[in-house]
C-alpha positions in Angstrom: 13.8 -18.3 68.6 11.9 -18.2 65.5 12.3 -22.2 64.3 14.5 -25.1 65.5 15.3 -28.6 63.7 17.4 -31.4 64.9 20.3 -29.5 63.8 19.8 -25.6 63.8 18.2 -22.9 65.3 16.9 -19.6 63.5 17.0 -16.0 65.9 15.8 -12.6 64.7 18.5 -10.3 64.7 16.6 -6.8 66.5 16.9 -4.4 63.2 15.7 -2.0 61.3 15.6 -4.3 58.5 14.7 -7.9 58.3 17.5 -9.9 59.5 17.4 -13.6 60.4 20.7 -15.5 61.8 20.9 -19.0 61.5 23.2 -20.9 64.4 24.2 -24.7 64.1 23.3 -26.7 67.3 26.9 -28.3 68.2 29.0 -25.1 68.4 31.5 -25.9 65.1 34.3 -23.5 65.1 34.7 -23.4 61.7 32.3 -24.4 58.3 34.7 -26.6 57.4 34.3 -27.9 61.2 31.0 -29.3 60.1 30.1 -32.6 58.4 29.3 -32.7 54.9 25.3 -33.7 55.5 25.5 -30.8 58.3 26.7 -28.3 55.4 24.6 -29.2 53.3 21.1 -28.9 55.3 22.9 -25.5 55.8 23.2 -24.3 52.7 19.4 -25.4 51.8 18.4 -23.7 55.3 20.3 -20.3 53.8 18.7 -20.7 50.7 15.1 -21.1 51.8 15.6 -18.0 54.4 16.8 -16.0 51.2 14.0 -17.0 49.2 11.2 -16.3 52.4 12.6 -12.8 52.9 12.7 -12.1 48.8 8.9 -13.3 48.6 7.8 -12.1 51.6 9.6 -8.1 51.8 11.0 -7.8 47.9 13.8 -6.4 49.3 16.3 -4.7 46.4 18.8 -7.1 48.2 19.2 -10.3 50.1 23.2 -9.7 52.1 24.1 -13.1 53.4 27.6 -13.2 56.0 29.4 -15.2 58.5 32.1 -13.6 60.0 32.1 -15.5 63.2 34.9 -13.4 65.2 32.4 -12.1 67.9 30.2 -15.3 68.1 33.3 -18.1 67.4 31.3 -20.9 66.2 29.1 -21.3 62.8 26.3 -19.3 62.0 24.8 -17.3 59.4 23.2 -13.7 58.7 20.2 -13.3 55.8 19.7 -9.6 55.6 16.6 -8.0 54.0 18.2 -4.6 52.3 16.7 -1.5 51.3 17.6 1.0 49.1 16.1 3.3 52.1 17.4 1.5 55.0 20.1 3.7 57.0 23.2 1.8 56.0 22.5 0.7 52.0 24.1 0.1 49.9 27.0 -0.5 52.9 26.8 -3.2 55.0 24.8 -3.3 58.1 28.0 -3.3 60.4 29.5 0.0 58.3 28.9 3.7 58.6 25.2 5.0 58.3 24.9 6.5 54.9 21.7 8.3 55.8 19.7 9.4 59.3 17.5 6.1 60.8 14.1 6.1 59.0 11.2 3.9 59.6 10.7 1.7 56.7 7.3 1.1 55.8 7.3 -3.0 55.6 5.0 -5.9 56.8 5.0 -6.8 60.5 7.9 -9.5 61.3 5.8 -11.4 63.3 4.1 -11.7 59.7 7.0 -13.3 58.7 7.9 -15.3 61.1 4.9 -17.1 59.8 5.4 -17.0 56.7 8.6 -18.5 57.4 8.2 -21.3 59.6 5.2 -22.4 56.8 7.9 -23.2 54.5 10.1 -24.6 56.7 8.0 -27.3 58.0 
């Protein structure tokens, strides 16, 4: 677990790219599940992820999803994208458009710093 409020909890997805997920605490089926103060500390969470991962990696894209069909309760993905990363410009889940290469970024224990500085 990277960080943890009241309300939410933060994992590093194990990628190639940078990839955060972001899970509520009580396990809401559904967005809409989840009160409107809940939604909204989500959103800002999503947000400040996005804008730690743009500062920190200048990715050439920030992907944000929530399918929720494997995992059937609320939570996020904040991808870091590369224009070299094995699956860009599809997403992470699609067909490799390119054999796996080491990307040459910070470390994400780096981050993860980084992060939890601006979280606090």
């Amino acid at each position: 677990m990277i960080f943890e409020s009241n309300n939410f909890y933060i994992e590093q997805e194990l990628s190639q790219i940078p990839w955060l997920k972001i899970f509520t605490k009580e396990p809401f089926k559904e967005l809409s599940d989840c009160p409107l103060a809940i939604q909204n500390e989500l959103f800002a969470l999503i947000l400040e992820c996005e804008k730690a991962l743009r500062d920190f990696y200048k990715p050439e894209k920030i992907n944000i999803a929530s399918f929720a069909n494997y995992v059937p309760r609320v939570h996020f993905h904040i991808m870091a994208r590369f224009k070299e990363d094995e699956f860009f410009p599809e997403c992470m889940w699609g067909k490799p458009q390119r054999q796996k290469v080491t990307l040459d970024l910070p470390k994400f224990s780096d981050f993860t710093e980084f992060l939890k500085g601006r979280l606090q």
